[in-house]
VOTOR-52138 format. One record per atom (N, C-alpha, C): y, z, x; chain; atom name; residue number from 1; residue in one letter. Coordinates in Angstrom, 1 decimal, padded with zeros to 4 digits, m for minus. Last residue first. Layout:
BEGIN
+--------+--------+--------+------+--------+-------+------+
!      y !      z !      x ! vose ! drengu ! kolti ! guba !
+--------+--------+--------+------+--------+-------+------+
!      Y !      Z !      X !    A !     CA !   NUM !    A !
...
+--------+--------+--------+------+--------+-------+------+
! end
This chain:
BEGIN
+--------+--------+--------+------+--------+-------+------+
!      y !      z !      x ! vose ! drengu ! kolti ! guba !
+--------+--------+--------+------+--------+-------+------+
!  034.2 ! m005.1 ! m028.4 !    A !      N !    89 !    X !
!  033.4 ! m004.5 ! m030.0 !    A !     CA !    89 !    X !
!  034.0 ! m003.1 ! m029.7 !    A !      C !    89 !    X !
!  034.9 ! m006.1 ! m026.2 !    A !      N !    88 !    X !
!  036.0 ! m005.6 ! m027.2 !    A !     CA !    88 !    X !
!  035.1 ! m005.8 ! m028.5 !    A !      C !    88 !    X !
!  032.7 ! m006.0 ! m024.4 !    A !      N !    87 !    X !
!  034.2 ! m005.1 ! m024.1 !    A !     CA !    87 !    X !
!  035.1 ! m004.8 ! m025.1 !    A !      C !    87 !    X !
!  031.5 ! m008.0 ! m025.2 !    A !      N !    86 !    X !
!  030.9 ! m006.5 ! m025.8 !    A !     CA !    86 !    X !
!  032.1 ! m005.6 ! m025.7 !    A !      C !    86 !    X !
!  033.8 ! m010.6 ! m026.4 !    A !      N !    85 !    X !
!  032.7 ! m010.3 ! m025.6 !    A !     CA !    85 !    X !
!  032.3 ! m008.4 ! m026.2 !    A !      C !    85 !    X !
!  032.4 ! m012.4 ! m029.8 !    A !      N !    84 !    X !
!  033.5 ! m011.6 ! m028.6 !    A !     CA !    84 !    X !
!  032.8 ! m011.2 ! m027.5 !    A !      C !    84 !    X !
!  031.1 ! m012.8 ! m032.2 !    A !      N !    83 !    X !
!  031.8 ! m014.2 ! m031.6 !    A !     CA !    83 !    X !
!  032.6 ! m013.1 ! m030.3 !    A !      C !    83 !    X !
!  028.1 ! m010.6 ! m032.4 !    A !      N !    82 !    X !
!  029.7 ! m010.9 ! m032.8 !    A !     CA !    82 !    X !
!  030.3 ! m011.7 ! m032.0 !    A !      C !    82 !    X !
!  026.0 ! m009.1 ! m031.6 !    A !      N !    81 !    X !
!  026.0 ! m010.3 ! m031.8 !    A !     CA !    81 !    X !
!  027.3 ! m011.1 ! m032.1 !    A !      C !    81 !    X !
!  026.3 ! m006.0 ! m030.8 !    A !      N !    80 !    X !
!  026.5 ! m006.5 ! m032.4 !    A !     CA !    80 !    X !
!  026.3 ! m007.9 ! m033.0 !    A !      C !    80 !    X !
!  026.0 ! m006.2 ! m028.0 !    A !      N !    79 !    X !
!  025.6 ! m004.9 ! m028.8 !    A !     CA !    79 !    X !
!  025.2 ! m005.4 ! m030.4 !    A !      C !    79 !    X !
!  026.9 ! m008.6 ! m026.8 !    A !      N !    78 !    X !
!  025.4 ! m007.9 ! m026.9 !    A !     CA !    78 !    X !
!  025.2 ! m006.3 ! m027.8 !    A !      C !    78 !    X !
!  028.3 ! m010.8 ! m028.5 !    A !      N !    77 !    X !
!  028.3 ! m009.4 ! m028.2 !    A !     CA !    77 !    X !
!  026.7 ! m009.0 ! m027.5 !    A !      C !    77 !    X !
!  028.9 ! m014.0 ! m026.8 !    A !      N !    76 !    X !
!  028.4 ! m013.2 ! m027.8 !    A !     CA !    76 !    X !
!  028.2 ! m011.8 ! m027.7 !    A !      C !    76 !    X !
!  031.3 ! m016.5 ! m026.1 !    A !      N !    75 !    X !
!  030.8 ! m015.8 ! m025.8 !    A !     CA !    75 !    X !
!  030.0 ! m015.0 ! m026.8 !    A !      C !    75 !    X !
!  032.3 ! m019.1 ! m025.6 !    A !      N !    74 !    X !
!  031.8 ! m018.6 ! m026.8 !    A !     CA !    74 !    X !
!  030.8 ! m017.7 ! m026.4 !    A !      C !    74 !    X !
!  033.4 ! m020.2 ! m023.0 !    A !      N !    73 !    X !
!  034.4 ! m019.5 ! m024.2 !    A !     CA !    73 !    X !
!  033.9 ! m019.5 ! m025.5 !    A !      C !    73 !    X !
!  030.8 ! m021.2 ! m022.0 !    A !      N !    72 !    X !
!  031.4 ! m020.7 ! m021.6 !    A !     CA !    72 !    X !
!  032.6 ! m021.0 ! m023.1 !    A !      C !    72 !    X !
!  027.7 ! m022.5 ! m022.6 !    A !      N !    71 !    X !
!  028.4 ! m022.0 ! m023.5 !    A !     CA !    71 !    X !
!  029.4 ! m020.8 ! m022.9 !    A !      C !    71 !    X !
!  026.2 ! m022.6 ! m020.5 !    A !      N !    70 !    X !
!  026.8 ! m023.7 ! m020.5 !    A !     CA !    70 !    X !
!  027.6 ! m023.4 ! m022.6 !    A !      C !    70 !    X !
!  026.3 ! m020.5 ! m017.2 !    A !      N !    69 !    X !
!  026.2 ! m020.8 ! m018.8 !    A !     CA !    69 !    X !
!  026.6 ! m022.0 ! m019.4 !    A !      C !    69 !    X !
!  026.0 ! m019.8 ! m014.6 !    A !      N !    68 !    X !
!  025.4 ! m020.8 ! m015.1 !    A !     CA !    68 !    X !
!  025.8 ! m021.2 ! m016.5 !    A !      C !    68 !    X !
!  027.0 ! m016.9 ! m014.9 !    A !      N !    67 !    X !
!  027.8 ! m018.0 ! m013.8 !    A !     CA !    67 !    X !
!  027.3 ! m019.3 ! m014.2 !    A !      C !    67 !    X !
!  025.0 ! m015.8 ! m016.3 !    A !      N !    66 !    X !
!  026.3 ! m016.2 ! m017.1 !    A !     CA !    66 !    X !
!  027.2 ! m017.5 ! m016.6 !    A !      C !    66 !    X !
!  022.1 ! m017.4 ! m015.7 !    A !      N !    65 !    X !
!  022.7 ! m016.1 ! m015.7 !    A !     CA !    65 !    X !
!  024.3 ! m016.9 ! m016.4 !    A !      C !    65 !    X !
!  018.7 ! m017.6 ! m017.9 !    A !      N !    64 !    X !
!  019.8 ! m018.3 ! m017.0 !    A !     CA !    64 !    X !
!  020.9 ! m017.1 ! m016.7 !    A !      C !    64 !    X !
!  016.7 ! m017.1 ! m019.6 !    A !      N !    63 !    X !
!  016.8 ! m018.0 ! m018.8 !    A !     CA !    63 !    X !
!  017.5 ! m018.4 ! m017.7 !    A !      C !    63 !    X !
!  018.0 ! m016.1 ! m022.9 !    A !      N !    62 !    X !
!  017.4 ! m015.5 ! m021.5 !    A !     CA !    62 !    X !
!  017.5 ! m017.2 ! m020.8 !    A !      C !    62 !    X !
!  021.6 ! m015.4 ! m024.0 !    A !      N !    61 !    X !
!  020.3 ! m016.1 ! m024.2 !    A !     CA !    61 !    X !
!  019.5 ! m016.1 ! m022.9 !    A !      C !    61 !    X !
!  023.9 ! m014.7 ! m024.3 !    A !      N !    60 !    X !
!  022.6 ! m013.5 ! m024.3 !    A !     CA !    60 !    X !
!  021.2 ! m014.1 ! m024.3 !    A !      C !    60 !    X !
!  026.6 ! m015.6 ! m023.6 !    A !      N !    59 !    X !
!  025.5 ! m016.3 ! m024.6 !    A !     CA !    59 !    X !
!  024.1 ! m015.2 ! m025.2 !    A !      C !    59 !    X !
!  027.0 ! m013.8 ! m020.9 !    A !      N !    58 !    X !
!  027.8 ! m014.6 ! m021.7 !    A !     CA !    58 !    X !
!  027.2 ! m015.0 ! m023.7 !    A !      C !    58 !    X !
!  024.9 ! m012.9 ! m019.9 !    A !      N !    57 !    X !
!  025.8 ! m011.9 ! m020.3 !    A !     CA !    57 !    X !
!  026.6 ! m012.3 ! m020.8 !    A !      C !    57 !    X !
!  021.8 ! m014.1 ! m019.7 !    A !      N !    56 !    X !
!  022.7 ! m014.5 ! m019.7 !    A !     CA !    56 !    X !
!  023.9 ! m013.2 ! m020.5 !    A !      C !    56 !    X !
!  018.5 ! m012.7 ! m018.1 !    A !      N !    55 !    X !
!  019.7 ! m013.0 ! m019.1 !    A !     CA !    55 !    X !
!  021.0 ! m013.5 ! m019.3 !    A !      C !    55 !    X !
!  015.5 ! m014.1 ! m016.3 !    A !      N !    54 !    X !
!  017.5 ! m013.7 ! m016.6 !    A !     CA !    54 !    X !
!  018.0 ! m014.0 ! m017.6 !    A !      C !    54 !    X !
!  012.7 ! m012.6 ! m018.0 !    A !      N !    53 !    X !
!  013.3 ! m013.7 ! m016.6 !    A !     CA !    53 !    X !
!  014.8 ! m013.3 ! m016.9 !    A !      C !    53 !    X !
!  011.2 ! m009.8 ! m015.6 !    A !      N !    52 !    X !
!  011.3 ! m010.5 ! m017.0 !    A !     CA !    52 !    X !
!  012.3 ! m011.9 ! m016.6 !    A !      C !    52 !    X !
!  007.9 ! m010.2 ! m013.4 !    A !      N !    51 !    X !
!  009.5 ! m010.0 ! m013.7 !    A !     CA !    51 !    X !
!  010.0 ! m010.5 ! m014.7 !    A !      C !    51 !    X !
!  005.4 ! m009.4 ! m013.3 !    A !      N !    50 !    X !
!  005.8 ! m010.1 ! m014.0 !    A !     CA !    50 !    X !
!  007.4 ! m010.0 ! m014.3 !    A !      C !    50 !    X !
!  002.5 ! m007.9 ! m011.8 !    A !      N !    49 !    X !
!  003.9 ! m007.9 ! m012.1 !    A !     CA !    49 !    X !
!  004.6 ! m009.2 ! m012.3 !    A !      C !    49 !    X !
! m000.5 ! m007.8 ! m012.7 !    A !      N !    48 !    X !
!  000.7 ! m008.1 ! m012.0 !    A !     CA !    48 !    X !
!  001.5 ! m008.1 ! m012.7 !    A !      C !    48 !    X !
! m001.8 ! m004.5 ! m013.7 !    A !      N !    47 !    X !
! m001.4 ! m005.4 ! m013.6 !    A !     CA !    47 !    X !
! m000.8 ! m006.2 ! m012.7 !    A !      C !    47 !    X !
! m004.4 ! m001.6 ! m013.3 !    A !      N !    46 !    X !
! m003.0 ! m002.4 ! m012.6 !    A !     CA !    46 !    X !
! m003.2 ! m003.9 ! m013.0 !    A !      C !    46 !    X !
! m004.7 !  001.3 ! m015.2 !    A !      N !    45 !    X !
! m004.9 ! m000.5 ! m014.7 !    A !     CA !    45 !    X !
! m003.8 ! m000.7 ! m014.1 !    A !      C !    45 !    X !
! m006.4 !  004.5 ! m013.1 !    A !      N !    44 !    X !
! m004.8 !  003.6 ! m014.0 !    A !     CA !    44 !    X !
! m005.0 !  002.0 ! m014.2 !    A !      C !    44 !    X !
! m007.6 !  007.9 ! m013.5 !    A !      N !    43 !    X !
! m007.7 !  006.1 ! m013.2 !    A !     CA !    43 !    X !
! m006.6 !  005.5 ! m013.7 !    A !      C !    43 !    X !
! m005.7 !  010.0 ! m011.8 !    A !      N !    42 !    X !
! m006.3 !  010.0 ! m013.1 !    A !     CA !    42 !    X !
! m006.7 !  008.0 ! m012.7 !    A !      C !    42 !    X !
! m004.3 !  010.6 ! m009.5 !    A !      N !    41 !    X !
! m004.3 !  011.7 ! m010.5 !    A !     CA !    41 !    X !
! m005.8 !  011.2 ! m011.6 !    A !      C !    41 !    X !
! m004.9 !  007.8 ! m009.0 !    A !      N !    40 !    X !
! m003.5 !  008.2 ! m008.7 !    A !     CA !    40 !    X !
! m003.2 !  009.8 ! m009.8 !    A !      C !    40 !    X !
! m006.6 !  005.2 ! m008.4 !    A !      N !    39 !    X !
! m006.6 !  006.3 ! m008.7 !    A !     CA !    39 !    X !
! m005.2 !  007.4 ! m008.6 !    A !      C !    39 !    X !
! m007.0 !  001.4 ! m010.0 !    A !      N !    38 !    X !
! m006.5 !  002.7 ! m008.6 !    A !     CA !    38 !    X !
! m006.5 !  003.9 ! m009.3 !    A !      C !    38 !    X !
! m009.0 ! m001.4 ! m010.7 !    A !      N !    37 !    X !
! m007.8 ! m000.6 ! m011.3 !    A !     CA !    37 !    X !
! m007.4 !  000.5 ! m010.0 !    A !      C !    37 !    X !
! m010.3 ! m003.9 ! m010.4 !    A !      N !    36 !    X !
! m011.1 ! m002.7 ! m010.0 !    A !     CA !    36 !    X !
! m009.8 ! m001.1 ! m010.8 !    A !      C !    36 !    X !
! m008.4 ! m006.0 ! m010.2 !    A !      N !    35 !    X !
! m009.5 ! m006.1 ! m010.7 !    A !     CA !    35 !    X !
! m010.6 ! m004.7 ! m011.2 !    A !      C !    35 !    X !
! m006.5 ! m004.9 ! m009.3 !    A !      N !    34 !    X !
! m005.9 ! m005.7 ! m010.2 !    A !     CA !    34 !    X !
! m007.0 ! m005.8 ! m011.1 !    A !      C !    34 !    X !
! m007.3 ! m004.1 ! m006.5 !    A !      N !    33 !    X !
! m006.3 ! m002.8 ! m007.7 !    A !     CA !    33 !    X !
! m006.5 ! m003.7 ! m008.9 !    A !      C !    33 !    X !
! m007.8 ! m006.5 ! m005.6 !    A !      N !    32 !    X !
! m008.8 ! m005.6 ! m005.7 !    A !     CA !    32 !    X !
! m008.5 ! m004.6 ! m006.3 !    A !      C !    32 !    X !
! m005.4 ! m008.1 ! m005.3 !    A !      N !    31 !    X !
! m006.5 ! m008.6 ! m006.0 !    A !     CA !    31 !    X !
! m007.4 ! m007.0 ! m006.2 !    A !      C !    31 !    X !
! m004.1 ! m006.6 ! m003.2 !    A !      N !    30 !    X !
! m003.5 ! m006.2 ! m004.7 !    A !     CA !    30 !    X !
! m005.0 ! m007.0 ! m005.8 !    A !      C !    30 !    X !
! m005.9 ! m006.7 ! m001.6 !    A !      N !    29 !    X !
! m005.6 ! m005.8 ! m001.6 !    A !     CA !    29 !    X !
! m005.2 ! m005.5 ! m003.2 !    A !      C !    29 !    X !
! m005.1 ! m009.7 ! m000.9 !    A !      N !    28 !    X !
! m006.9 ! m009.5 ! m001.6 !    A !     CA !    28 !    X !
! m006.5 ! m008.1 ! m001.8 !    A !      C !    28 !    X !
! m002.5 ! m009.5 !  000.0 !    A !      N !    27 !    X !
! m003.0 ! m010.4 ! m001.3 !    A !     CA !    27 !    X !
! m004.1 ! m009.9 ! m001.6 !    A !      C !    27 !    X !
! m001.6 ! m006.3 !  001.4 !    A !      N !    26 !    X !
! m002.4 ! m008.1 !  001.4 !    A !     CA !    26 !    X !
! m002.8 ! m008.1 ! m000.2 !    A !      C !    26 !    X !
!  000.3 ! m004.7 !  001.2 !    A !      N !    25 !    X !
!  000.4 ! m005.2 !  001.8 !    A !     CA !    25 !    X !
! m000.6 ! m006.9 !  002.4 !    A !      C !    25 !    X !
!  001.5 ! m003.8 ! m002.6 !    A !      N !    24 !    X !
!  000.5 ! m003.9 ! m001.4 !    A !     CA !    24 !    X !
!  000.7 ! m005.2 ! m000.1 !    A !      C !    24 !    X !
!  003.7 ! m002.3 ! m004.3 !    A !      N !    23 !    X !
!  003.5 ! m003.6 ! m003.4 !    A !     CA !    23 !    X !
!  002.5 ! m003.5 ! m002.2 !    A !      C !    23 !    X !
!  004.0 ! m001.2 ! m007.1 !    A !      N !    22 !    X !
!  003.4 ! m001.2 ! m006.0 !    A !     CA !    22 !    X !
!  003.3 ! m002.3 ! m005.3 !    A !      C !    22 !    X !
!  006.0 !  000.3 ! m009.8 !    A !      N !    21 !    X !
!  005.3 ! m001.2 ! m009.1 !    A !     CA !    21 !    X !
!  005.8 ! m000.7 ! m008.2 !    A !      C !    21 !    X !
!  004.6 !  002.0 ! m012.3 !    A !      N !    20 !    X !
!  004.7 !  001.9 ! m011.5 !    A !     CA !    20 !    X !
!  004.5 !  000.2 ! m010.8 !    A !      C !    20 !    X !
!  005.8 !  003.7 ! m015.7 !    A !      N !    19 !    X !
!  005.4 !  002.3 ! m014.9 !    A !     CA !    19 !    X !
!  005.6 !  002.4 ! m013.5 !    A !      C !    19 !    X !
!  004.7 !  006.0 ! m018.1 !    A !      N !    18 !    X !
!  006.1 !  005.4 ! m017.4 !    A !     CA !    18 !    X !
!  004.8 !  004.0 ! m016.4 !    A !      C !    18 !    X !
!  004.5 !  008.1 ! m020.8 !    A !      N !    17 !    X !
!  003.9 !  007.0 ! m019.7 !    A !     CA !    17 !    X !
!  005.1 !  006.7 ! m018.9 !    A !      C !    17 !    X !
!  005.9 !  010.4 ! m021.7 !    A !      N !    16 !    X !
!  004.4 !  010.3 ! m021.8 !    A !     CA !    16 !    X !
!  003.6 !  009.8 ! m020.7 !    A !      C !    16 !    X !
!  008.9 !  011.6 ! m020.4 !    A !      N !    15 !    X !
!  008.0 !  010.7 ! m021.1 !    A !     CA !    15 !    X !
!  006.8 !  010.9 ! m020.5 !    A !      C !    15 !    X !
!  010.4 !  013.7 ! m019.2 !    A !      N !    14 !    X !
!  010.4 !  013.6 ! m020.5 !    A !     CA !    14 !    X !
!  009.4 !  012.7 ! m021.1 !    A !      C !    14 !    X !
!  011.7 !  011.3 ! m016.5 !    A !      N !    13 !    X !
!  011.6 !  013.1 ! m016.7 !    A !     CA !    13 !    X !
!  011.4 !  012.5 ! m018.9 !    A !      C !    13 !    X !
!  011.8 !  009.3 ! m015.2 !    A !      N !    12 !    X !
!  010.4 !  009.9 ! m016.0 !    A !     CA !    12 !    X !
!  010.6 !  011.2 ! m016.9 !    A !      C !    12 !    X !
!  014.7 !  007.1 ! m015.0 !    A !      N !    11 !    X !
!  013.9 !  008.2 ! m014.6 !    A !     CA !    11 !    X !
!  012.9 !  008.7 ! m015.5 !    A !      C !    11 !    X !
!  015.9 !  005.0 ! m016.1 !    A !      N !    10 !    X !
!  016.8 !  006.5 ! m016.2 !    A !     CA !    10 !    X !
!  015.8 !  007.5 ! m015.9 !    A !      C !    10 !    X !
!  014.2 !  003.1 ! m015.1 !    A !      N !     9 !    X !
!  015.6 !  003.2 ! m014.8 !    A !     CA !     9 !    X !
!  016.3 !  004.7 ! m014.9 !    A !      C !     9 !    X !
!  010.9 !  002.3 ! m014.7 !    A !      N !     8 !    X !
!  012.0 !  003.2 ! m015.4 !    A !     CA !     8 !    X !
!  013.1 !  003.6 ! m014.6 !    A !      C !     8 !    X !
!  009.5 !  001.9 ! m012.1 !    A !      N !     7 !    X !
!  010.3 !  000.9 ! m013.0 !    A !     CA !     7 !    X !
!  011.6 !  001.1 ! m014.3 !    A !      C !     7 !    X !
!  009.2 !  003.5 ! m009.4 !    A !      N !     6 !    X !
!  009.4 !  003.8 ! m010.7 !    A !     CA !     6 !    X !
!  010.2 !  002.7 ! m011.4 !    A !      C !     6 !    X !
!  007.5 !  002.6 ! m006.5 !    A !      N !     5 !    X !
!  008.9 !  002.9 ! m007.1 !    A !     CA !     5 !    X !
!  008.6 !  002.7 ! m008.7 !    A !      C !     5 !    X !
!  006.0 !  002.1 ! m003.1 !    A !      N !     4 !    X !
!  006.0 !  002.3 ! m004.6 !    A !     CA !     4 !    X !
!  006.9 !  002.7 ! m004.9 !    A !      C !     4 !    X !
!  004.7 !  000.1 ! m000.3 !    A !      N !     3 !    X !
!  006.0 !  000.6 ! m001.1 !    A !     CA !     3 !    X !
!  005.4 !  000.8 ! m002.5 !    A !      C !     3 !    X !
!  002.4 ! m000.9 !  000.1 !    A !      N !     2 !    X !
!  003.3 ! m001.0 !  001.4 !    A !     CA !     2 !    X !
!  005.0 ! m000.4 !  000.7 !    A !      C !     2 !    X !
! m001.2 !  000.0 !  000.9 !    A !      N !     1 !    X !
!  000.0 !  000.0 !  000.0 !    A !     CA !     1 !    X !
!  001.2 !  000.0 !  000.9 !    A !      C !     1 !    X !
+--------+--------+--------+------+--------+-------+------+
! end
């Protein structure tokens, strides 16, 4: 194993489950957690990891980032969906 880190942002404290990504240092390595699962207190599955893809903070639409957007001065809330940016909901 060549690093581990908590994928939860605001931290574990308080939950049930939470997520771990691990970066093993060979490919057959992570093959063999992937297949076989790891021990860590208790047995665990291990998946791959799958990064979600980019959001856009303009549009909200995934795929792409805002600097990219091709709906520049129609912006959308992310909170409420509303023709504005989120700053002024």
């Amino acid at each position: 194993i060549d690093s581990i880190k908590w994928l939860a942002k605001g931290g574990i404290e308080g939950k049930q489950h939470a997520s771990l990504l691990v970066n093993f240092t060979s490919v057959e390595a992570a093959d063999r957690a992937i297949f076989h699962g790891m021990y860590a207190d208790r047995h665990c599955v291990v998946h791959k990891y799958v990064p979600p893809p980019p959001q856009c903070y303009n549009c909200q639409k995934f795929g792409h980032f805002s600097a990219s957007c091709r709906e520049k001065g129609k912006p959308v809330c992310g909170r409420c969906a509303g023709p504005h940016e989120l700053k002024n909901c």
